[in-house]
ChimeraX commands (.cxc) that place a marker at each C-alpha (Angstrom):
marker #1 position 30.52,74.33,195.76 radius 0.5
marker #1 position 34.08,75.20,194.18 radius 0.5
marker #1 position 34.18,77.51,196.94 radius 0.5
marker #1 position 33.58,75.35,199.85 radius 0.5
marker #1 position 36.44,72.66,198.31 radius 0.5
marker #1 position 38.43,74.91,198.23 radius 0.5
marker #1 position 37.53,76.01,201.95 radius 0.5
marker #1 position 37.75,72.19,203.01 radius 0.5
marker #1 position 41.40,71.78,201.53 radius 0.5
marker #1 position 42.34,75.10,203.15 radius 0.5
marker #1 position 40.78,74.19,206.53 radius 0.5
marker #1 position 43.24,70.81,206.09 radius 0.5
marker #1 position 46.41,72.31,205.14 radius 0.5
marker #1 position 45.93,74.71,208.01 radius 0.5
marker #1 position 45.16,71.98,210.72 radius 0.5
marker #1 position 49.24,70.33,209.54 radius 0.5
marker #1 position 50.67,73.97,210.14 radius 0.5
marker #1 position 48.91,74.34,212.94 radius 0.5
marker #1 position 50.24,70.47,213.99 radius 0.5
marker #1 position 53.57,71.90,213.63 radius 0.5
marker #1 position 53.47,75.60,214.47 radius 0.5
marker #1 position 51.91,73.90,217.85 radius 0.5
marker #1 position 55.09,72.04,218.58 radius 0.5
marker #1 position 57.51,75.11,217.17 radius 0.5
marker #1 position 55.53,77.41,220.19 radius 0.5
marker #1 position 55.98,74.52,222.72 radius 0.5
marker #1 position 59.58,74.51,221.77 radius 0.5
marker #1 position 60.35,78.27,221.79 radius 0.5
marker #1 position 58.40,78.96,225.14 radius 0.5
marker #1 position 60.35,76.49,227.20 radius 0.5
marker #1 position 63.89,77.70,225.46 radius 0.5
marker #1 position 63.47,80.59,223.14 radius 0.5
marker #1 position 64.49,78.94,220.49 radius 0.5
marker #1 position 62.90,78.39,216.80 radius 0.5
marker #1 position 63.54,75.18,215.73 radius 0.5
marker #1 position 63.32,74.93,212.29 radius 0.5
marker #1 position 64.67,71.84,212.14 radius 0.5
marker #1 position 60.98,70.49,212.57 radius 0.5
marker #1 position 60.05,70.04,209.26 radius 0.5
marker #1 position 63.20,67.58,208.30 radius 0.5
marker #1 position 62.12,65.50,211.65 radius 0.5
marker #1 position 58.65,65.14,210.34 radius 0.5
marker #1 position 60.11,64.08,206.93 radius 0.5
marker #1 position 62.84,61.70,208.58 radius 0.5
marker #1 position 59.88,60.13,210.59 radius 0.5
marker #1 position 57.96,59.39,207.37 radius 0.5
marker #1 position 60.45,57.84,205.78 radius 0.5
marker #1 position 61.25,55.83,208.85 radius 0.5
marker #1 position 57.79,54.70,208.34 radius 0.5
marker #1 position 57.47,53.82,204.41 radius 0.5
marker #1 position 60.98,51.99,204.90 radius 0.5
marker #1 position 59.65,50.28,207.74 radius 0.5
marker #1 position 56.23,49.40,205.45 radius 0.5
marker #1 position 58.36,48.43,202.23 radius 0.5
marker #1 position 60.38,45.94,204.08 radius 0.5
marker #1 position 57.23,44.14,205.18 radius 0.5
marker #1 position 56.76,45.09,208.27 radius 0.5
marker #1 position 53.28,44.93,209.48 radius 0.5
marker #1 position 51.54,48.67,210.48 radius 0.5
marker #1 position 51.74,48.38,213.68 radius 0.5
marker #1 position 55.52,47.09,213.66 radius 0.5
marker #1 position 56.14,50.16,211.26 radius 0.5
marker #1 position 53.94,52.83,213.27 radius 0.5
marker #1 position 56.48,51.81,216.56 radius 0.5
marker #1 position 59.24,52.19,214.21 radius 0.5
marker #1 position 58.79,55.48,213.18 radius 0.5
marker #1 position 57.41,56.69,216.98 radius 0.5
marker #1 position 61.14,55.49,218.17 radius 0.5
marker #1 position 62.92,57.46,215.29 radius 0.5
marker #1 position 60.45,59.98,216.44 radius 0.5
marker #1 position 61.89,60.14,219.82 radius 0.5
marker #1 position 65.55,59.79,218.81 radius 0.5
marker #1 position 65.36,63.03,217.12 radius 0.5
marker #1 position 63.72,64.41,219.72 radius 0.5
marker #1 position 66.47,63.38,221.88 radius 0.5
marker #1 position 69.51,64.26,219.39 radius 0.5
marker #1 position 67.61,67.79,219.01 radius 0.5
marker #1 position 67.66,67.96,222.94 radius 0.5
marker #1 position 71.55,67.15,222.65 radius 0.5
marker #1 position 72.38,70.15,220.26 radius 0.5
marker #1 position 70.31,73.10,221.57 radius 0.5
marker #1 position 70.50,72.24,225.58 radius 0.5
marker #1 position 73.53,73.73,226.00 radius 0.5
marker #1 position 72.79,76.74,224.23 radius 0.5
marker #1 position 69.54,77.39,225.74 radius 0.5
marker #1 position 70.69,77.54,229.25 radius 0.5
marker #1 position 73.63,80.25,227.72 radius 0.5
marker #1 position 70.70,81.83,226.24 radius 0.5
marker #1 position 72.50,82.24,222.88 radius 0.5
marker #1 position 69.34,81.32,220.64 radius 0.5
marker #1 position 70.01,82.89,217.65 radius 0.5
marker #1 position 73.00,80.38,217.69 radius 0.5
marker #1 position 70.60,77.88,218.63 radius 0.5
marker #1 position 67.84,78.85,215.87 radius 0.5
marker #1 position 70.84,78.18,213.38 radius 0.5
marker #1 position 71.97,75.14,214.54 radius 0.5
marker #1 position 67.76,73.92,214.45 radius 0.5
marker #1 position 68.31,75.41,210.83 radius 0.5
marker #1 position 71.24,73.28,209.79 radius 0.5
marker #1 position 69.91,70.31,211.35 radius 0.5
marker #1 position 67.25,70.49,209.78 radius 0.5
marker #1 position 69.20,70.52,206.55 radius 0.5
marker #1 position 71.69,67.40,207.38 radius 0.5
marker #1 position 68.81,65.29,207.85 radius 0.5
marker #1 position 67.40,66.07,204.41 radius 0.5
marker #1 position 71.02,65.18,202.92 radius 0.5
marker #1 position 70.86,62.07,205.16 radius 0.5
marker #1 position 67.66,61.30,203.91 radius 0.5
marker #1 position 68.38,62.19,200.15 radius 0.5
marker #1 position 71.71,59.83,200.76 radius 0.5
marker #1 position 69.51,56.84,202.06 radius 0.5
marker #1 position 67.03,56.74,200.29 radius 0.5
marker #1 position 67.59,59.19,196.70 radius 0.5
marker #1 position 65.69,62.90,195.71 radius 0.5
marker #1 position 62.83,60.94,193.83 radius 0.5
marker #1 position 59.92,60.83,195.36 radius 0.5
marker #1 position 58.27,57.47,197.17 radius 0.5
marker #1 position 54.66,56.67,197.56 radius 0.5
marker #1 position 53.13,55.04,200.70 radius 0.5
marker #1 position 50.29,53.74,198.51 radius 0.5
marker #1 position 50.08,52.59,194.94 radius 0.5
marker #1 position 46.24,52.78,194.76 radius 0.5
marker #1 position 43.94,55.96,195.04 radius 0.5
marker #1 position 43.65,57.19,198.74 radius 0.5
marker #1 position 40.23,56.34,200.18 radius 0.5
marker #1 position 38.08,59.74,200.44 radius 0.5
marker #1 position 35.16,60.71,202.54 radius 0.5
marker #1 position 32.68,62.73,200.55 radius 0.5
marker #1 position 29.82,65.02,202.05 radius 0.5
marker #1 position 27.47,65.85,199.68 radius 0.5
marker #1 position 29.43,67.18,196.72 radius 0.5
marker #1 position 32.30,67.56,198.99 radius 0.5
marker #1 position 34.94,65.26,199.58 radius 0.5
marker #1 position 38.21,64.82,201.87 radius 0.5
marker #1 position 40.88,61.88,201.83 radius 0.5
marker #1 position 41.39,59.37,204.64 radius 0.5
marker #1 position 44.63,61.35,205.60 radius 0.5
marker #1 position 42.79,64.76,205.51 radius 0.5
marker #1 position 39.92,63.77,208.12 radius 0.5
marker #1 position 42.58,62.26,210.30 radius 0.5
marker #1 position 44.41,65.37,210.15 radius 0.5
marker #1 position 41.44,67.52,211.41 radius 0.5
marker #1 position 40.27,65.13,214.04 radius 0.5
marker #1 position 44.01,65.59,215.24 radius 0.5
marker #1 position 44.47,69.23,214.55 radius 0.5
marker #1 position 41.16,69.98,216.86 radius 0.5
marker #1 position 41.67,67.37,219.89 radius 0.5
marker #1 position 45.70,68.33,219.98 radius 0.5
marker #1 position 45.06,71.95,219.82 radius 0.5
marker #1 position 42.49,71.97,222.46 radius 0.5
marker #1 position 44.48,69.86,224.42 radius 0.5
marker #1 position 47.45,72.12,224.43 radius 0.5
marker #1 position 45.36,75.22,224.92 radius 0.5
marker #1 position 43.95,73.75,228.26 radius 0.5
marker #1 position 47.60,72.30,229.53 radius 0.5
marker #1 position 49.51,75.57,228.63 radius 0.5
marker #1 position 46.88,77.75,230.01 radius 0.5
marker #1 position 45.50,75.89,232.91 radius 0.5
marker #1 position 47.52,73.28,234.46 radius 0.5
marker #1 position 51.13,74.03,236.38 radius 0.5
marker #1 position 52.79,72.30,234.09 radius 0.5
marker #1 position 52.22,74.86,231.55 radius 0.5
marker #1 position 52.98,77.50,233.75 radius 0.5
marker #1 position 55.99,75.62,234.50 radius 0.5
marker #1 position 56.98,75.13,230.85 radius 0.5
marker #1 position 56.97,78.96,230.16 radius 0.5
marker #1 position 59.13,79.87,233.12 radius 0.5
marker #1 position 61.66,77.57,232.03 radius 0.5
marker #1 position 62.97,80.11,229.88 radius 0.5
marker #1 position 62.69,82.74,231.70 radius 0.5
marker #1 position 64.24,81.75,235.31 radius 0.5
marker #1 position 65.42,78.02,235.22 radius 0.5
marker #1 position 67.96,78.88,237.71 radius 0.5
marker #1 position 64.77,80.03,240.55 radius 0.5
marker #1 position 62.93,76.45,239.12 radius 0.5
marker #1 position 66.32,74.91,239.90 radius 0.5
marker #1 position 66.57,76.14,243.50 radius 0.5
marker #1 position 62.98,74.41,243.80 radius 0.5
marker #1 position 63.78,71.16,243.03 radius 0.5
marker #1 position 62.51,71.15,238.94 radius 0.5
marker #1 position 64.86,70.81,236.41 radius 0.5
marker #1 position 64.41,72.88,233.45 radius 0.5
marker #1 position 66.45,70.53,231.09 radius 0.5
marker #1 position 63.58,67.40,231.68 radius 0.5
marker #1 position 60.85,69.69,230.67 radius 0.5
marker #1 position 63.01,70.72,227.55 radius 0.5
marker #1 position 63.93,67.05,226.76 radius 0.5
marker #1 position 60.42,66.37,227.12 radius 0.5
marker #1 position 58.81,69.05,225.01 radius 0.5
marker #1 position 61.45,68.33,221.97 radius 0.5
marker #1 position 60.30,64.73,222.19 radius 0.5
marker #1 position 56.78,65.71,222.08 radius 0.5
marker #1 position 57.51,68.39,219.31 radius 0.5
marker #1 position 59.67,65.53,217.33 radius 0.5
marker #1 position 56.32,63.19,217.47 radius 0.5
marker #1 position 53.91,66.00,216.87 radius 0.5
marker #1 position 56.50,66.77,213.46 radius 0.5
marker #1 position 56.25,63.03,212.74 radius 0.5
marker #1 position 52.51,62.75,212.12 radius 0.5
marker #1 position 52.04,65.97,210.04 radius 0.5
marker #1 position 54.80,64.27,208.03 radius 0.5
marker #1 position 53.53,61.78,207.33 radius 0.5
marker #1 position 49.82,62.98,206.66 radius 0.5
marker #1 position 51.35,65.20,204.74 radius 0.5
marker #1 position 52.84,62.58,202.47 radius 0.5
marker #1 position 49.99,60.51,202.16 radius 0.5
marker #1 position 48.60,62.82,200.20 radius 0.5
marker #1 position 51.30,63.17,197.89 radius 0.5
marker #1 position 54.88,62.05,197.26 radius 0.5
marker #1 position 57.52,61.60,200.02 radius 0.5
marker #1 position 60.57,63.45,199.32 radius 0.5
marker #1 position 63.64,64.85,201.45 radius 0.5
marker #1 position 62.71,68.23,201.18 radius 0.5
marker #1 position 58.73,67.70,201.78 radius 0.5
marker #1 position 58.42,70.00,205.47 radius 0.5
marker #1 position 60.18,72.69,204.43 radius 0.5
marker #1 position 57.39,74.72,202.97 radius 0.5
marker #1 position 54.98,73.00,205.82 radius 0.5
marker #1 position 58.08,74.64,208.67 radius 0.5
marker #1 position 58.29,77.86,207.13 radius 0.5
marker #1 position 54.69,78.46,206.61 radius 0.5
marker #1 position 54.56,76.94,210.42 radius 0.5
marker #1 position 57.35,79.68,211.64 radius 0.5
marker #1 position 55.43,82.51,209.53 radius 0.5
marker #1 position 52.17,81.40,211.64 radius 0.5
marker #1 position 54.03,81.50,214.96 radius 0.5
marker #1 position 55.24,85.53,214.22 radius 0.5
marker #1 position 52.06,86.09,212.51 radius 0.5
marker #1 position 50.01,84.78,216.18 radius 0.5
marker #1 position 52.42,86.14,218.87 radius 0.5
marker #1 position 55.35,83.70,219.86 radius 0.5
marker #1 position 53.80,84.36,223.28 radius 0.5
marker #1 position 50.47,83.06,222.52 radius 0.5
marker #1 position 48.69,80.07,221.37 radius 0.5
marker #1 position 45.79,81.36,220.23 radius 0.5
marker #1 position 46.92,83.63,218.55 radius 0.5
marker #1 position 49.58,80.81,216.88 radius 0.5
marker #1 position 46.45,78.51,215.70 radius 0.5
marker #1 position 44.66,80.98,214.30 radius 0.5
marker #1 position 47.32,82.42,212.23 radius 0.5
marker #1 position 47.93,79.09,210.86 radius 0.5
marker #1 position 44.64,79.24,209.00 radius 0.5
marker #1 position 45.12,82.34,207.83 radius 0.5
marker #1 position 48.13,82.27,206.01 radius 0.5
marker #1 position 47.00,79.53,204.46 radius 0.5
marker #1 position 43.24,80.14,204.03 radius 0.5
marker #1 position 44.30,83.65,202.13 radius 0.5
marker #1 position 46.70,82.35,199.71 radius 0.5
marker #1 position 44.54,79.41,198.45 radius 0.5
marker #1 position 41.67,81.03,198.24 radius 0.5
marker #1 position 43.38,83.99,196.03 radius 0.5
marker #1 position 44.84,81.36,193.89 radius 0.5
marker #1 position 41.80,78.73,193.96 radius 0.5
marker #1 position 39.17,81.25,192.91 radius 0.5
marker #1 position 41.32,83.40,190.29 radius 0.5
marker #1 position 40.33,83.02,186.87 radius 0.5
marker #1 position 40.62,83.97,183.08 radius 0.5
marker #1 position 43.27,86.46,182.37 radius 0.5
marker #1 position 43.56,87.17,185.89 radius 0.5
marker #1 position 44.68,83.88,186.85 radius 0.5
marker #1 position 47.15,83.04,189.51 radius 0.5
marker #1 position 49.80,80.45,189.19 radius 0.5
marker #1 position 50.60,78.28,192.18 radius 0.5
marker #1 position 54.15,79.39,192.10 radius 0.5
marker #1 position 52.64,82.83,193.43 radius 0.5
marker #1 position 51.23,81.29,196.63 radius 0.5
marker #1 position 54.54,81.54,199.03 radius 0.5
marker #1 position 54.59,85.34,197.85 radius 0.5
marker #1 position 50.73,86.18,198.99 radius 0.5
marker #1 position 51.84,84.11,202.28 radius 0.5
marker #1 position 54.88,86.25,202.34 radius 0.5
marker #1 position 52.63,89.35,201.74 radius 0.5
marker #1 position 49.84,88.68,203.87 radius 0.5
marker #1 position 52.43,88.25,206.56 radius 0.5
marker #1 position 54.01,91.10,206.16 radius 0.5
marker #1 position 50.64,92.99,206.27 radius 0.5
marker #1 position 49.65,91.27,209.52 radius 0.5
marker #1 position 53.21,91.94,211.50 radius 0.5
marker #1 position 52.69,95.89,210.44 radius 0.5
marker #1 position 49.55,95.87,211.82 radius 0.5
marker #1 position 49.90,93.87,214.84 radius 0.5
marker #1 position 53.94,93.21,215.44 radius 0.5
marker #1 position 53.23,91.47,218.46 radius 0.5
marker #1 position 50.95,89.38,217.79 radius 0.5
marker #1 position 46.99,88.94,216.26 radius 0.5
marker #1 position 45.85,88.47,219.57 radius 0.5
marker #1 position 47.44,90.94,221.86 radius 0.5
marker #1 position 46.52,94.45,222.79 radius 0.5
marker #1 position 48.29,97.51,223.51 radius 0.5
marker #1 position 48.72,98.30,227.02 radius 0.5
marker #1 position 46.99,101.57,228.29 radius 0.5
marker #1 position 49.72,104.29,229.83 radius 0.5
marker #1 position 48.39,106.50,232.65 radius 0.5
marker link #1:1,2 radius 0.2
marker link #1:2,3 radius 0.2
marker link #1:3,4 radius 0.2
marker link #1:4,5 radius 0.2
marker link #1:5,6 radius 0.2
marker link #1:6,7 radius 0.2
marker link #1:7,8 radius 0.2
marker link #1:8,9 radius 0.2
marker link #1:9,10 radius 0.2
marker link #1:10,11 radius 0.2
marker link #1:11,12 radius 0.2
marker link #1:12,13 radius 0.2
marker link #1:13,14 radius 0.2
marker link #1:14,15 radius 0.2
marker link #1:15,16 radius 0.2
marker link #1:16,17 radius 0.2
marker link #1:17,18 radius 0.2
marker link #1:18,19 radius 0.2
marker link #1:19,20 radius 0.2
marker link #1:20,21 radius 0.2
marker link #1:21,22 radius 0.2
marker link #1:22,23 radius 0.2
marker link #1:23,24 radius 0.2
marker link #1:24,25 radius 0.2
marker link #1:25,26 radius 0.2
marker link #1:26,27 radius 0.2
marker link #1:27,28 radius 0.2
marker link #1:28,29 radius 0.2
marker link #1:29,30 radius 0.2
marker link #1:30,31 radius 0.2
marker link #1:31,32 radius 0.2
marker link #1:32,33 radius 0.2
marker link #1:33,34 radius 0.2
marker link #1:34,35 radius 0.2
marker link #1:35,36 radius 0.2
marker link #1:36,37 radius 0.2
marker link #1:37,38 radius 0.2
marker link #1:38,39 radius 0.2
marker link #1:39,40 radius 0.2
marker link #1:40,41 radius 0.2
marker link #1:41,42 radius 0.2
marker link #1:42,43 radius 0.2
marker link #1:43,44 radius 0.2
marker link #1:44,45 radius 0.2
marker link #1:45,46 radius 0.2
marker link #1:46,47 radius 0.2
marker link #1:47,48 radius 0.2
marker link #1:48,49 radius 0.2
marker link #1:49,50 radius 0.2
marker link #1:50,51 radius 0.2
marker link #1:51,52 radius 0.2
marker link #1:52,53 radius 0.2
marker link #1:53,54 radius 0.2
marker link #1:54,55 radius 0.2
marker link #1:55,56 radius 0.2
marker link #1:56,57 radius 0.2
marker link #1:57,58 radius 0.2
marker link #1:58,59 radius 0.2
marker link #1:59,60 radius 0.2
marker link #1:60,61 radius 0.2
marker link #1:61,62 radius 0.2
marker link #1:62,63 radius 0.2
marker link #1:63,64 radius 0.2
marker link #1:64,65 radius 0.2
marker link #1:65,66 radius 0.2
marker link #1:66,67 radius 0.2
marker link #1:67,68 radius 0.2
marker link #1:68,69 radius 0.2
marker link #1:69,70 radius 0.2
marker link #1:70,71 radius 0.2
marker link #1:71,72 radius 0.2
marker link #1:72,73 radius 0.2
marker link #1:73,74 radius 0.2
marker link #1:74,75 radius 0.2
marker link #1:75,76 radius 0.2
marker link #1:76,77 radius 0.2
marker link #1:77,78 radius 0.2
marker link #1:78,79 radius 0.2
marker link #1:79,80 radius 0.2
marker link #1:80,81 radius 0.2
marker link #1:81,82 radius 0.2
marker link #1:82,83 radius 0.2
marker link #1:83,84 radius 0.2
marker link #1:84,85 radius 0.2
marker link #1:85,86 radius 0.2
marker link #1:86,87 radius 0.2
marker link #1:87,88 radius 0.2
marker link #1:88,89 radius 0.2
marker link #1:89,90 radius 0.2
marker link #1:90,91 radius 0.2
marker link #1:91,92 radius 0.2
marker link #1:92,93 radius 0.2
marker link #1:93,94 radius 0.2
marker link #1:94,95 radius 0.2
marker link #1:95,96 radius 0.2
marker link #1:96,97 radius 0.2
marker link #1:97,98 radius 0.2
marker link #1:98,99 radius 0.2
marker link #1:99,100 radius 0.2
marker link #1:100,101 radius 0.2
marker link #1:101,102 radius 0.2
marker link #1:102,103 radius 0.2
marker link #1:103,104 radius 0.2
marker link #1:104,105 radius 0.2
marker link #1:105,106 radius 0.2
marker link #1:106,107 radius 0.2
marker link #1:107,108 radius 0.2
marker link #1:108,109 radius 0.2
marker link #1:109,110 radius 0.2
marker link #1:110,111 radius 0.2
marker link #1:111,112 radius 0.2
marker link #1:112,113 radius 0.2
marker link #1:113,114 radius 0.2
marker link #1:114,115 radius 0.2
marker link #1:115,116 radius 0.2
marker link #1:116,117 radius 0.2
marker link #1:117,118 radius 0.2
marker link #1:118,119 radius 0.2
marker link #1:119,120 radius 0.2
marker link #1:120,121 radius 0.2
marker link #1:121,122 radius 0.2
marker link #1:122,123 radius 0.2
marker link #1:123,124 radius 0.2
marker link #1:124,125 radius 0.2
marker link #1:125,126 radius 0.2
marker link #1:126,127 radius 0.2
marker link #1:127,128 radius 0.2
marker link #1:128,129 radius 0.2
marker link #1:129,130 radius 0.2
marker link #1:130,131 radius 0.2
marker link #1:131,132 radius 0.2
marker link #1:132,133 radius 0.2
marker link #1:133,134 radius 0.2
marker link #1:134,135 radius 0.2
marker link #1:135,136 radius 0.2
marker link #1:136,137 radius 0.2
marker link #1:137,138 radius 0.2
marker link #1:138,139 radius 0.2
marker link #1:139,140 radius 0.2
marker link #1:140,141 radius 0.2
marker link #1:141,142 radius 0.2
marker link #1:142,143 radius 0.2
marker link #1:143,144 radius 0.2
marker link #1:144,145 radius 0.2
marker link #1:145,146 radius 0.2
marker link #1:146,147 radius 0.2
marker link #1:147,148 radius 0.2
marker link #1:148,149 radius 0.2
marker link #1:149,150 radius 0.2
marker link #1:150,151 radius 0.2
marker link #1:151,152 radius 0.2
marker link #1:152,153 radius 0.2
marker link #1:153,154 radius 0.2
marker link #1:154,155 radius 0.2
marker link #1:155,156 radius 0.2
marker link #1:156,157 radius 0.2
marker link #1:157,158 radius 0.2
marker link #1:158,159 radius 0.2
marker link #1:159,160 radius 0.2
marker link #1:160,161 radius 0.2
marker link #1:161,162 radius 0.2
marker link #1:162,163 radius 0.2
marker link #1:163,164 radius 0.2
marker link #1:164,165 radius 0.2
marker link #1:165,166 radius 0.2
marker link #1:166,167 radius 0.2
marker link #1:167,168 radius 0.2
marker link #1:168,169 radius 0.2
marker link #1:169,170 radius 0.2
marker link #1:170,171 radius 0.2
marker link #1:171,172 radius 0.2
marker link #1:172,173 radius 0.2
marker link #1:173,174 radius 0.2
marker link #1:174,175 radius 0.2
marker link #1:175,176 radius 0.2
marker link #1:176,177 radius 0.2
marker link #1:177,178 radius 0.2
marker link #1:178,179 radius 0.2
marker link #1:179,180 radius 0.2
marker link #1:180,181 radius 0.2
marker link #1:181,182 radius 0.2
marker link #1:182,183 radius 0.2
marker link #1:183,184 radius 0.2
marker link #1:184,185 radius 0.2
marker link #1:185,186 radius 0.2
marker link #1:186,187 radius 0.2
marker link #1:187,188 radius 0.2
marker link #1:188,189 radius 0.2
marker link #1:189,190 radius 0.2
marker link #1:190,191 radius 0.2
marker link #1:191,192 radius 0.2
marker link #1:192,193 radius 0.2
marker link #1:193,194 radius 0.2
marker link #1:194,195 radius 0.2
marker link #1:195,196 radius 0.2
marker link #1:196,197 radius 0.2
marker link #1:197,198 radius 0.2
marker link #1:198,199 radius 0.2
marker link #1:199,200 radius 0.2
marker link #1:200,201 radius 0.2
marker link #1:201,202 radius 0.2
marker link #1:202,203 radius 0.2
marker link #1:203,204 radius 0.2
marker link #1:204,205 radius 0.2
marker link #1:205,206 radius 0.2
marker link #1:206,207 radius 0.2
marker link #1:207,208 radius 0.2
marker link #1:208,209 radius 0.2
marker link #1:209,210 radius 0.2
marker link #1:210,211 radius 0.2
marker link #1:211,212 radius 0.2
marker link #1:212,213 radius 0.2
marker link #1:213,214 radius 0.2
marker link #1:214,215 radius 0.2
marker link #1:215,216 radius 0.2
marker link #1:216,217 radius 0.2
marker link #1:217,218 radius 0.2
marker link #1:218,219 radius 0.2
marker link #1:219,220 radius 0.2
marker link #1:220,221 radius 0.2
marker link #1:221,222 radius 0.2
marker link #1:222,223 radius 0.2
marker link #1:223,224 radius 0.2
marker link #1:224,225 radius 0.2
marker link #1:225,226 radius 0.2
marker link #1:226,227 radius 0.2
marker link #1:227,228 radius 0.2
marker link #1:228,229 radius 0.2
marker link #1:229,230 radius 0.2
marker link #1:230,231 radius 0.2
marker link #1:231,232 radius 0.2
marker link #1:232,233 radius 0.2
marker link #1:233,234 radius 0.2
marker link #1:234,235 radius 0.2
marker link #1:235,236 radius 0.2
marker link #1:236,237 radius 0.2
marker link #1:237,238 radius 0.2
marker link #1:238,239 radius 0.2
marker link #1:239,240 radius 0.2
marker link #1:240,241 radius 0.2
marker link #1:241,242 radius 0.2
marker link #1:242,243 radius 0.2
marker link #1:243,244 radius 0.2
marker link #1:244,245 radius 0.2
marker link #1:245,246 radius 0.2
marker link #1:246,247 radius 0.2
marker link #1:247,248 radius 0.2
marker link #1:248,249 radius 0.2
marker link #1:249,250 radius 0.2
marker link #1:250,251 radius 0.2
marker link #1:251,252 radius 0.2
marker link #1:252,253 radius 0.2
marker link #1:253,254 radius 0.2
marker link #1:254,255 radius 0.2
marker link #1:255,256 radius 0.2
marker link #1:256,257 radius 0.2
marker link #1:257,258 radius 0.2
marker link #1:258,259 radius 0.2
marker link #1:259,260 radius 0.2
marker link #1:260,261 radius 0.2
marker link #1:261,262 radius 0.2
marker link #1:262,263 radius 0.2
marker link #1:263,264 radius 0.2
marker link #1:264,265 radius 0.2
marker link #1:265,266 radius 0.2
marker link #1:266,267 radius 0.2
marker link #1:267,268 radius 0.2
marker link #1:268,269 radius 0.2
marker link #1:269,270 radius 0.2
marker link #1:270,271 radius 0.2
marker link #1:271,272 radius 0.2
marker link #1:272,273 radius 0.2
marker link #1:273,274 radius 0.2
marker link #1:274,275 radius 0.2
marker link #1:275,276 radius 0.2
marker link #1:276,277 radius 0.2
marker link #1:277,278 radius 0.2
marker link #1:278,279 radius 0.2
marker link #1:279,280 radius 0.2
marker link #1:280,281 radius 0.2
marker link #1:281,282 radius 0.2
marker link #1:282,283 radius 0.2
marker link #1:283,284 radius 0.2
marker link #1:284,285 radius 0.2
marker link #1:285,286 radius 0.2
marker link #1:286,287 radius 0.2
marker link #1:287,288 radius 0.2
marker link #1:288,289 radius 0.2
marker link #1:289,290 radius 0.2
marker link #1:290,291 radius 0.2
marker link #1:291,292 radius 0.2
marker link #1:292,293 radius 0.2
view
């Protein structure tokens, strides 16, 4: 039964990477950039929300709130790396995500202090099956995870629009002479993406404290998922997502006795098992090699 706790938590923690290495993907298909600067939006649009909750606004008030902040970002992220995805500089452009990412914690930490807030006082409501139990936040997180990665799988792989997003990158200038401009679907995806960051924020948070530097282990393990599954495939980015999680916690949950491992070892098995996974299969856990005649 330990194990299967164990195997619920992991299957949780793996739907919020996925929630973000989703958006990261959308992001770096339609400008080939990694924006890193995900994890900090999620975070900002948290805190938009328990400042908007603390000052007595009522949920839905707050939930607007936050969706607007949401979309802002989105917006100001569409402002910085525009320019330096049609130049096609996106190493630039993955540093600038980076440092982004980083003034927004410092704005954050400047607002509103390093000590961490709590969007609820009282114990979190849980679910339990059986012997088995998950938190409010954690069911909502799956129901998510599974609707919004199906979702995403059908529109990127099945509808023009998906088609559309990946040759963005690729030819904007041949999309341009058609009458579609690149830049909307880019606008559009980094609003999407900032949303997307927003609510694995703040499910994130709910189940523990809310501080400024709460997505960066959520973006990295997120960005580790994405090189782990093939930047050029979805698939092969959700799956990943549950297995550099699922791994790590279950080598940690299950160790025991003198053979115990401390939670501070989990980034390095992540680290490890990615680093296994990208010799094996550099491009990707879903891709095959091409046969030469």
């Amino acid at each position: 039964m330990f194990f299967l706790q164990i195997l619920l938590h992991s299957l949780v923690v793996g739907t919020q990477v996925v929630l973000l290495a989703v958006p990261l993907y959308l992001v770096y298909s339609s400008s080939k950039i990694f924006h890193l600067g995900l994890g900090a939006t999620g975070i900002s649009v948290a805190y938009a929300l328990w400042f908007a909750l603390k000052s007595g606004w009522s949920l839905p008030m707050a939930i607007i709130f936050a969706l607007i902040c949401a979309i802002v970002l989105g917006i100001l992220s569409f402002a910085l790396l525009e320019k330096l995805a049609k130049k096609k500089e996106h190493l630039f452009g993955l540093l600038v995500s980076f440092s982004f990412g980083l003034c927004l914690e410092a704005i954050v930490a400047i607002m509103f202090g390093t000590d961490g807030k709590f969007f609820l006082t009282t114990p979190l409501p849980t679910i339990r099956f059986s012997e088995l139990y998950l938190t409010f936040p954690g069911v909502a997180t799956l129901i998510a995870g599974v609707i919004l990665s199906v979702l995403f799988l059908i529109i990127v792989a099945k509808t023009p629009w998906g088609r559309k997003m990946k040759a963005v990158s690729e030819n904007s200038y041949l999309l341009a002479s058609l009458s579609f401009n690149a830049g909307t679907v880019r606008l559009f995806v980094l609003i999407i993406a900032s949303v997307l960051a927003g609510f694995v924020g703040i499910m994130t948070t709910l189940n523990s404290n809310l501080t400024p530097n709460a997505g960066f282990s959520v973006i990295v393990l997120a960005f580790i998922a994405l090189l782990v599954g093939g930047v050029n495939s979805l698939k092969g980015t959700i799956l990943a997502s549950y297995i550099v999680v699922l791994i790590p916690e279950l080598i940690v949950g299950l160790s025991s006795g003198q053979y115990s491992i401390s939670l501070s070892w989990k980034m390095v098995i992540v680290f490890v098992v990615a680093a296994i996974f990208l010799t094996w299969k550099p491009n990707g856990l879903l891709t095959r090699k091409a046969r030469v005649e």
